[in-house]
N, C-alpha and C positions, 0 to 999 in steps of 0.2 A: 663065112668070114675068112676074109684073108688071113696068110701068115700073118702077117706083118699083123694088123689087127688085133688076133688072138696072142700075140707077143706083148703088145700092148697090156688089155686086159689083162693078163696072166700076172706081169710085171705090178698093175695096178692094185690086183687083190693081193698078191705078198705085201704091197709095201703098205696094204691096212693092216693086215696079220701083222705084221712086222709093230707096227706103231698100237696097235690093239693090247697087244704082250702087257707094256708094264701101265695099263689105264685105270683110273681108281682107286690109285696102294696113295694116298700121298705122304711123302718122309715124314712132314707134320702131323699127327694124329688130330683133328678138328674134335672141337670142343664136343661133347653129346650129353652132356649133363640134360635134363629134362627142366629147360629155363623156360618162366612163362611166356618171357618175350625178347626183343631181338635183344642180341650181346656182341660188342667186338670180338671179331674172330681173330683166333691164333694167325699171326702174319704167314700168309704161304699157306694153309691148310687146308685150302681149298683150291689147289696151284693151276684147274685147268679154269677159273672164274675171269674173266675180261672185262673190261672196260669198253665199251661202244662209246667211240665220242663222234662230237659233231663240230663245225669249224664254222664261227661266226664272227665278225669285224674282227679276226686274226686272232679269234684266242676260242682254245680249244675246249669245249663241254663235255661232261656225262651226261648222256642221255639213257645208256641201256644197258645191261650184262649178257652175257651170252659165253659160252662153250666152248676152250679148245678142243677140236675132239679128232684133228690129225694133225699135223706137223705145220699144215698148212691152209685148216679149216677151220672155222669158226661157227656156230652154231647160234642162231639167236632166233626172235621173233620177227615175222614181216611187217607187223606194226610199227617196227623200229624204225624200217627206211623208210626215207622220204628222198624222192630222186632230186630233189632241189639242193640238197645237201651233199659238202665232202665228209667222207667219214675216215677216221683211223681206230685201228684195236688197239687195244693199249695190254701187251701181256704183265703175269707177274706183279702186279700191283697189290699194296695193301690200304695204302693212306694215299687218296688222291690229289690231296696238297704237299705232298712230298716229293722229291727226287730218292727213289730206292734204288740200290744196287742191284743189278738182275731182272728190271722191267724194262720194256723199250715198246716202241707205238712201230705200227707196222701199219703202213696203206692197204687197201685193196685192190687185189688186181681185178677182181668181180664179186657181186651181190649177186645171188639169185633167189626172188623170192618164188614162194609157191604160185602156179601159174593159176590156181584156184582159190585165192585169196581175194578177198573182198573188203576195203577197208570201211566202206559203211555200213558193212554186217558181219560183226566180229565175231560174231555167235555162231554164224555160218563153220567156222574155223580153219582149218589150215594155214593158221598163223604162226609161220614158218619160214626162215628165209636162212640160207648158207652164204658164207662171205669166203672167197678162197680169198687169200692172203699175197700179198707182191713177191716174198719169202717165206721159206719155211722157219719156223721159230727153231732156236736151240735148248732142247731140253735138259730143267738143271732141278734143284730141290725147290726154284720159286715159280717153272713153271712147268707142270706135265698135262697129259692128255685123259679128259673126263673118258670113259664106258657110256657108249650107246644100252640098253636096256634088248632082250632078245624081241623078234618080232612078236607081236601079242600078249607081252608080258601086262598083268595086270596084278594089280596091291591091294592086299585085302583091306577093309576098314579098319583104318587107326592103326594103319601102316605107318612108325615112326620114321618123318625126311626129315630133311632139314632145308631152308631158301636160306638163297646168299645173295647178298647184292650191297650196294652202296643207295639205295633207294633213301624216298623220306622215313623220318625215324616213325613220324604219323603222319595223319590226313592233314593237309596245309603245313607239317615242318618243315624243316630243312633238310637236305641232300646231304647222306653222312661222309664224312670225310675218311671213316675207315671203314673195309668190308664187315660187313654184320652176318649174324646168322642166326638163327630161329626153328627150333621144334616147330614143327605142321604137320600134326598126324595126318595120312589120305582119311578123305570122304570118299569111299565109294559111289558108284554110279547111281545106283539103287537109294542111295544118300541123297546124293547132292542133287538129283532129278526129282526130289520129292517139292511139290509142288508151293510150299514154303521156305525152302530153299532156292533152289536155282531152275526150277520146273524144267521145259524142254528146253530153255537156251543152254544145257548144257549137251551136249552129243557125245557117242561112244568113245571119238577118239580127241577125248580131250580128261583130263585129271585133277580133281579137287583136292584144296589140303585147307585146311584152315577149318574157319568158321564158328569159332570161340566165342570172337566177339574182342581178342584180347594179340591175338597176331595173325599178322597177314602181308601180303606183299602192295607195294605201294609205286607210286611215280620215282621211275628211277630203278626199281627193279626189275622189269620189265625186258624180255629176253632171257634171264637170268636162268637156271638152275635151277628144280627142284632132286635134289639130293638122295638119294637112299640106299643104304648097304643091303647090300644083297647076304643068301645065306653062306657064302664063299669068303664073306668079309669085304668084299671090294664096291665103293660108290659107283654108282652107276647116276645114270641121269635122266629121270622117266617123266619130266616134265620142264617147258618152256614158258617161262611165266606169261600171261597173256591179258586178263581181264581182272578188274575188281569190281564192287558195287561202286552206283553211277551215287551210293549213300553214304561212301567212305570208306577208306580202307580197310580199318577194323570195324564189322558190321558182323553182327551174330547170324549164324546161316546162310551168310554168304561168303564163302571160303574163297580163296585164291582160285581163278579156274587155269590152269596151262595147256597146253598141248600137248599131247600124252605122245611123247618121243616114239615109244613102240608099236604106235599107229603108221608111221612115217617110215621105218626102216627101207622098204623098196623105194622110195621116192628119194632118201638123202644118197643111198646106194647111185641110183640112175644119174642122180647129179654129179656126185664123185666122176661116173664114168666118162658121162657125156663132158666133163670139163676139166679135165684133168693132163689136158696138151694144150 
């Protein structure tokens, strides 16, 4: 490796350490009460959660949620992009028919989704895709940076998260207008691989939560956050919301399945590198 190169890199990994430092603390302490189902979230208390929108006959949609998780990245699902599409992130947002003080929409300057992604086999997985940003954001109390999860981290059963999104409030409602949030104990793999549940379409590096019958993630949440404090106190982010039953959102034994973030760490790492000039 050249100087110049290894200058590079070197510079590259401080400024994740650097922006790593204060990920997961957010000034708002998010609601964790044991609700049975989703509840509007504290404004801001979930400050790295996004807005994915999409740009049709000149007005701007939510489509998806997804992760600030550097200064200048965005973390969401590959399901989400469709290359037919403009998109922008929308930081800092609580009510998305509002104008709030402290949010602002940012273009992209690139999408990369996972190059192992297959959208007619979801199950397949690696649904995964990074959006660098046109600017880096300015971190304030309504928008910081979520905690990636360490490589191989796994949650034991009835691990308490939490999902966050703007999604429907149920199967055929409406798109909420404020961010919500919701208990989802994890289903372990040995869970949700059981053959009445989610048999083999679920794979090692993907993560269940739900499966009540009574909350779950929906159209609209999608990309999104699954949530969970680690023993240090700090949220981390150990799941990318991805799939629900083809039976409806809220469906008994079949939990929300995401993309278990800590399968991925070498590959969001390589992206960082490779596109970070």
């Amino acid at each position: 490796m050249s100087v110049c190169a290894c200058v590079r890199v070197c510079v590259f990994y401080l400024l994740l350490f650097l922006s790593a430092l204060g990920c997961g603390t957010p000034p708002v302490e998010p609601l964790t009460s044991r609700v049975v189902n989703g509840v509007d979230a504290k404004p801001h208390s979930w400050p790295w959660q996004i807005s994915l929108q999409y740009e049709r006959d000149g007005e701007w949609r939510h489509t998806c949620g997804g992760s600030l998780i550097a200064a200048n990245w965005v973390m969401t699902a590959a399901h989400c992009i469709n290359t037919e599409f403009s998109y922008r992130v929308f930081v800092g947002k609580h009510n998305l028919v509002e104008e709030e003080a402290g949010s602002k929409a940012i273009l992209p300057e690139k999408i990369i989704v996972h190059e192992k992604w297959n959208p007619i086999f979801v199950a397949f997985g690696n649904d995964i895709a990074l959006i660098k940003l046109s600017e880096p954001v300015t971190l304030s109390d309504q928008v910081q940076l979520g905690c990636i999860p360490a490589p191989g981290t796994l949650l034991t059963n009835l691990y308490p998260c939490y999902i966050t999104g703007w999604g429907r409030v149920y199967t055929g409602g409406p798109i909420a207008d404020k961010l919500q949030q919701a208990l989802m104990p994890v289903a372990d793999h040995a869970t949700c691989s059981q053959s009445d549940w989610w048999g083999i379409a679920v794979r090692t590096s993907m993560v269940c939560a739900g499966g009540d019958g009574i909350v779950a993630g929906c159209n609209g949440d999608s990309g999104g956050p699954l949530n969970c404090k680690n023993a240090e106190g700090v949220w981390e982010i150990h799941g990318i919301a991805s799939f629900v039953s083809g039976l409806g959102c809220n469906y008994v034994k079949k939990p929300t399945v995401f993309t278990r973030v800590s399968a991925f760490n070498s590959w969001i790492d390589q992206t960082y590198n490779m596109h970070s000039y």
